[in-house]
C-alpha positions in Angstrom: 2.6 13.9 14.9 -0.7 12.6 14.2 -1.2 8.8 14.8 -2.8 7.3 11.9 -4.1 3.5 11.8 -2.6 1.5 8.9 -3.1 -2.1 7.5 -0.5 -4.0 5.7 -1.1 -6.2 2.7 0.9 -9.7 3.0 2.2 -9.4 6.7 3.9 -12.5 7.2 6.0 -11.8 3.8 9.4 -10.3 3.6 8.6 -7.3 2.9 5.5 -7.2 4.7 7.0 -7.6 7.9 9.2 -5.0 7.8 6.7 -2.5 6.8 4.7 -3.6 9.4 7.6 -2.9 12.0 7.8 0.6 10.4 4.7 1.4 11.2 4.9 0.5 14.7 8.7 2.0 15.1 7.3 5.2 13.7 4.0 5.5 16.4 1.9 4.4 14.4 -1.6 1.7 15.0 -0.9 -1.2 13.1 -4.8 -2.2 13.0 -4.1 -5.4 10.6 -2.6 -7.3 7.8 -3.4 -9.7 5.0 -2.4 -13.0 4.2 -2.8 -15.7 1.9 -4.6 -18.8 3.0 -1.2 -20.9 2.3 0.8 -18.3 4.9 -0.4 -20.4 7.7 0.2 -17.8 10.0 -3.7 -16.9 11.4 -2.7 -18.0 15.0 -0.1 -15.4 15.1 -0.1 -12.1 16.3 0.9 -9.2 13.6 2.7 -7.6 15.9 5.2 -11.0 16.9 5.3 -11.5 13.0 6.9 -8.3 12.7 9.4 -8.7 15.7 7.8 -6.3 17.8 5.3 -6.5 21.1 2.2 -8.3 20.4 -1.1 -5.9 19.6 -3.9 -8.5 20.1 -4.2 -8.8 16.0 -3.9 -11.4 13.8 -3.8 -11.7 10.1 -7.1 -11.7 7.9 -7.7 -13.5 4.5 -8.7 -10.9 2.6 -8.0 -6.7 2.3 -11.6 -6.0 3.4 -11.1 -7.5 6.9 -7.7 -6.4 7.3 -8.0 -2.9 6.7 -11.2 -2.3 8.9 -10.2 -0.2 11.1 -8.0 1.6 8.6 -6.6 5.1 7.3 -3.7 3.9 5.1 -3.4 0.1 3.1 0.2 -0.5 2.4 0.9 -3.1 -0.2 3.9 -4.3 -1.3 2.6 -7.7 -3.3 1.5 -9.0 -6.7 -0.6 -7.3 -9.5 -3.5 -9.6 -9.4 -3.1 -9.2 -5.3 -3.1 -5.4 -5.5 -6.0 -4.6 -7.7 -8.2 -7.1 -6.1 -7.3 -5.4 -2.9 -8.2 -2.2 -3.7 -11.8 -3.3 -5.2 -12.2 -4.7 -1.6 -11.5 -1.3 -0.1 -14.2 0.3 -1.7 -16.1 -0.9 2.2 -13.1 0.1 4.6 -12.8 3.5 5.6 -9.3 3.9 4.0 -8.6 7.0 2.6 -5.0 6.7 0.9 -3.1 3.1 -0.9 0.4 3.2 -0.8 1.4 0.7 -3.7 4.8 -0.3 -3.8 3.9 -3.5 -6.2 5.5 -3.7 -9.5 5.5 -5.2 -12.8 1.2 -4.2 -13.9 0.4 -4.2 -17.2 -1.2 -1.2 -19.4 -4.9 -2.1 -18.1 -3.8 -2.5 -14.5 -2.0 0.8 -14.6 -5.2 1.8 -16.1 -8.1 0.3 -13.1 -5.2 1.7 -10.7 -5.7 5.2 -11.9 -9.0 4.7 -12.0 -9.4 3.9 -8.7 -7.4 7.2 -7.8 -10.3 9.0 -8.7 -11.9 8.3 -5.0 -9.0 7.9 -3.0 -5.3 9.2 -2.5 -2.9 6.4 -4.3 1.1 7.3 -4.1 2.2 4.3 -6.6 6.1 3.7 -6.9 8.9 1.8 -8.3 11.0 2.4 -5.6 9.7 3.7 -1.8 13.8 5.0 -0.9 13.9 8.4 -0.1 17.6 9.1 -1.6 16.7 6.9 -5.0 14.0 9.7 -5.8 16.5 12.5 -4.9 18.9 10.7 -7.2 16.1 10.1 -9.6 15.1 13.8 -9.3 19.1 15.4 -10.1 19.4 12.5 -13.0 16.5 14.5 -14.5 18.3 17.8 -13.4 21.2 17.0 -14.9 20.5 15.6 -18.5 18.4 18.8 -18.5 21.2 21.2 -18.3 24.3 19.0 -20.3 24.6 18.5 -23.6 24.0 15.6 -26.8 28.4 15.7 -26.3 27.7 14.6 -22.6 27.2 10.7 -22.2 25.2 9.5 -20.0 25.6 5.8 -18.3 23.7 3.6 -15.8 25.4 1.3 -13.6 23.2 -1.4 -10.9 24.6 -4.0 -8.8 21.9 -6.4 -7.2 22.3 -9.4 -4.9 22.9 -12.6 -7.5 19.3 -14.2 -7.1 18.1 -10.9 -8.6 16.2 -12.3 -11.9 15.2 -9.2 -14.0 17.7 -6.9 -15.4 18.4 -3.8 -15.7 16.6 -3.2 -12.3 13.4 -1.4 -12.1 15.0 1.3 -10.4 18.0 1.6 -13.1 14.9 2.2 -15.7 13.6 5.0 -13.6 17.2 6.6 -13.0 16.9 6.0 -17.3 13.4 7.3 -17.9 14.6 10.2 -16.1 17.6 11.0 -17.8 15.6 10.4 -21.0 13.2 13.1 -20.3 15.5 15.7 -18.7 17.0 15.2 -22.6 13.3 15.6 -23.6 13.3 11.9 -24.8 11.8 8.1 -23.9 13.8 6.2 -22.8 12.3 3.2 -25.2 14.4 5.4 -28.1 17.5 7.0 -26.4 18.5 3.5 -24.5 21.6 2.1 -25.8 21.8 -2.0 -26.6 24.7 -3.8 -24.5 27.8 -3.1 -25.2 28.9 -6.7 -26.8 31.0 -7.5 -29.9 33.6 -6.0 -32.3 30.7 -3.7 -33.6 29.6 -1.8 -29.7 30.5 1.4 -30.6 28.4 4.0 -28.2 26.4 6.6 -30.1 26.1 9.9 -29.1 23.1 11.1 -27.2 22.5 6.9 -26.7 22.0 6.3 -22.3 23.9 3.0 -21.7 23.1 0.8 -19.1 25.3 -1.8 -17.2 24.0 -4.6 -14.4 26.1 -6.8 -11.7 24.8 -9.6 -10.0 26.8 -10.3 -6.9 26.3 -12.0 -3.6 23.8 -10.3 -1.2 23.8 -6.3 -2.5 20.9 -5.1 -1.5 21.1 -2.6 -4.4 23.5 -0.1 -5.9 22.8 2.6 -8.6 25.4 4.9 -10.3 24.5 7.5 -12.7 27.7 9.0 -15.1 28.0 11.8 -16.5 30.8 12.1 -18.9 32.0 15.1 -21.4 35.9 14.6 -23.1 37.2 16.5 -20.4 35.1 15.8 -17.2 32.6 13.7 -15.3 30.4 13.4 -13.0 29.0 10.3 -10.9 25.6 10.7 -8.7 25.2 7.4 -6.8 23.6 5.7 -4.4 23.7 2.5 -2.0 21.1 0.9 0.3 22.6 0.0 3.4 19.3 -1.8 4.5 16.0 -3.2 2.9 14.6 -1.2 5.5 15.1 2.3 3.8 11.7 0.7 1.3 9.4 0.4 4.4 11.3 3.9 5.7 9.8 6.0 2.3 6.4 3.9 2.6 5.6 4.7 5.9 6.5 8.3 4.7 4.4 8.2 1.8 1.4 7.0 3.9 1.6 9.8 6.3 1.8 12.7 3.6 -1.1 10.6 1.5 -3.5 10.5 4.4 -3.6 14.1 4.2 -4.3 14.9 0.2 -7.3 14.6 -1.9 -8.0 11.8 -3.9 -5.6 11.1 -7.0 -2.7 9.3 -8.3 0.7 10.3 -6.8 4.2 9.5 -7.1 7.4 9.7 -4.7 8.5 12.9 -6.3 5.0 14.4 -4.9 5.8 13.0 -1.4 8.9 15.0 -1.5 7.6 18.3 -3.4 10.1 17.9 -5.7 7.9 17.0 -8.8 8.9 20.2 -10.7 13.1 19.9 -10.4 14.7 20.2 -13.7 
């Protein structure tokens, strides 16, 4: 395996830290990290703030210093963080963005793709290797089953979870909704609530739980009058995210410039 040198946007973050131990469990160089001014965390080593052996790096202010030394910026943060970052890298020598940051607008989507056009971006919802799979035979399967075949979309989160559905129940939806040749915008079903919540046919329903510390559960039913059939799926760790990154960022060092999704990563754009 060929070592590449990443960087890591907000290192001292959740999320940033376990990417960052990723990288290093995986052979990787982590070469540096990024963190807000109110982190506080400048005197510490990226390679301690990540529960690993120190590397003699510590955290820079902005993208431009972090990524240096770079082949691959991960970034796992806000919208406004994320597209400033990527104007920044425009000096580094970084030749692919992994951008696991969610909730841009239109426009942002927009500068994102536009910044595609010079280097290799793989931009997801979700980094977990089995939620694309499941995303992936979702699509499969409202492809092949009938308008008589309901479709349903159960999520369970952790109870401090604040939007709902999840963003990865609307992907399992958006891809149910196109292997029916549909948006999801028109297929998706209101909640269930009332004396009037009849389901529709050809309608995909979607239910959420909010519960203790679930790190995230997705179910995807199938259901004719006579049978079913359930795909699901069940993080066992937060760590399966910083898993499908780190994957991402090894296949996306090696492909021209453009904007890519997970499904690319695993060549499996073209199921269903």
């Amino acid at each position: 395996m060929t070592q590449l040198k990443m960087a890591v946007a907000g290192v001292a973050g959740r999320m940033g830290r376990q990417l960052a131990a990723m990288v290093i469990d995986r052979g990787h160089a982590l070469t540096g990290g990024s963190e807000v001014a109110a982190a506080g965390v400048f005197d510490e080593d990226i390679g301690t703030l990540a529960g690993r052996r120190a590397l003699g790096v510590w955290p820079a202010l902005g993208a431009a210093d972090a990524a240096a030394g770079a082949d691959v910026w991960i970034d796992f943060t806000r919208p406004e963080a994320t597209l400033a970052a990527l104007g920044a890298l425009e000096a580094t020598p970084v030749r692919a963005v992994i951008i696991g940051t969610t909730g841009f607008t239109p426009e942002q989507d927009a500068a994102i793709a536009a910044a595609a056009r010079r280097v290799a971006i793989v931009k997801a919802g979700n980094f977990s290797v089995g939620i694309n799979l499941l995303q992936a035979l979702t699509r499969l399967a409202a492809s092949r089953l009938g308008p008589d075949w309901d479709i349903e979309i159960l999520e369970s989160h952790h109870r401090l979870k604040v939007d709902a559905p999840s963003g990865t129940a609307r992907m399992l939806g958006e891809a149910a909704a196109a292997g029916r040749g549909g948006a999801l915008s028109e297929l998706q079903a209101p909640p269930y609530l009332g004396p009037d919540a009849a389901r529709k046919e050809g309608e995909i329903g979607m239910a959420v739980r909010r519960a203790g510390g679930i790190y995230g559960e997705h179910e995807v039913l199938f259901g004719s009058p006579r049978e079913t059939i359930r795909l699901s799926h069940m993080a066992l760790d937060r760590s399966v995210f910083a898993e499908g990154a780190v994957q991402a960022a090894v296949w996306a060092a090696g492909q021209a410039p453009g904007l890519y999704g997970m499904d690319d990563v695993l060549g499996i754009r073209h199921t269903g």
